[in-house]
C-alpha positions as CSV (number, residue, x, y, z in Angstrom):
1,X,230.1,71.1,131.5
2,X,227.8,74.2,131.8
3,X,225.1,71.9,132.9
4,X,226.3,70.8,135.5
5,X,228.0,74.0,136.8
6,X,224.2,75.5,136.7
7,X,222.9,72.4,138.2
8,X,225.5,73.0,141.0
9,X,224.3,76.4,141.1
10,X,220.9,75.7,141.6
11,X,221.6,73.0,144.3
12,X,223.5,76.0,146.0
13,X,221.6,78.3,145.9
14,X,218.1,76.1,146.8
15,X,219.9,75.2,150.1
16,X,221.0,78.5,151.0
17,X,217.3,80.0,150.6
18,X,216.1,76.9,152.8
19,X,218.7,77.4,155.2
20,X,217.3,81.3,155.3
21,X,214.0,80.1,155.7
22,X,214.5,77.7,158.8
23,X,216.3,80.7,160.2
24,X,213.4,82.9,160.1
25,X,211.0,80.1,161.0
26,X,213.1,79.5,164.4
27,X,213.0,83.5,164.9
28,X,209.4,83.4,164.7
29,X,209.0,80.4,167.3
30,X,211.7,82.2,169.5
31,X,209.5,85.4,169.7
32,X,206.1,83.6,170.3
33,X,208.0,81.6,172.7
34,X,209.7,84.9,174.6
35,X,206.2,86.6,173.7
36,X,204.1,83.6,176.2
37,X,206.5,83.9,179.1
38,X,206.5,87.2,179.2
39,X,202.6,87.5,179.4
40,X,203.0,84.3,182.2
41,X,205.6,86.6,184.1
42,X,203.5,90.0,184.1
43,X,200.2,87.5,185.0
44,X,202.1,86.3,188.1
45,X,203.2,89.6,188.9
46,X,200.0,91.0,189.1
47,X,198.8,88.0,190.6
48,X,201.2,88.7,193.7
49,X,200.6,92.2,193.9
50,X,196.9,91.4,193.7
51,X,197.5,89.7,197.0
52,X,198.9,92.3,198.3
């Protein structure tokens, strides 16, 4: 019986620090994502007013 409450644990707690780490890996993409567009935005900006 108190095998397989630990082995319950374990599987618990092994998907909740998985789960943590997609979570983090998705912030990271998020910011280099929001990190390119805004370099693509200020680029065009200074583009146009280049032009100008």
């Amino acid at each position: 019986m108190k095998k397989l409450v630990l082995a319950i644990a374990f599987i618990g707690i092994g998907s909740f620090a998985m789960a943590q780490q997609t979570t983090t890996q998705d912030k990271q993409a998020k910011r280099a994502e929001m990190h390119q567009k805004m370099q693509e935005e200020s680029r065009s900006i200074w583009l146009r007013c280049k032009k100008i």
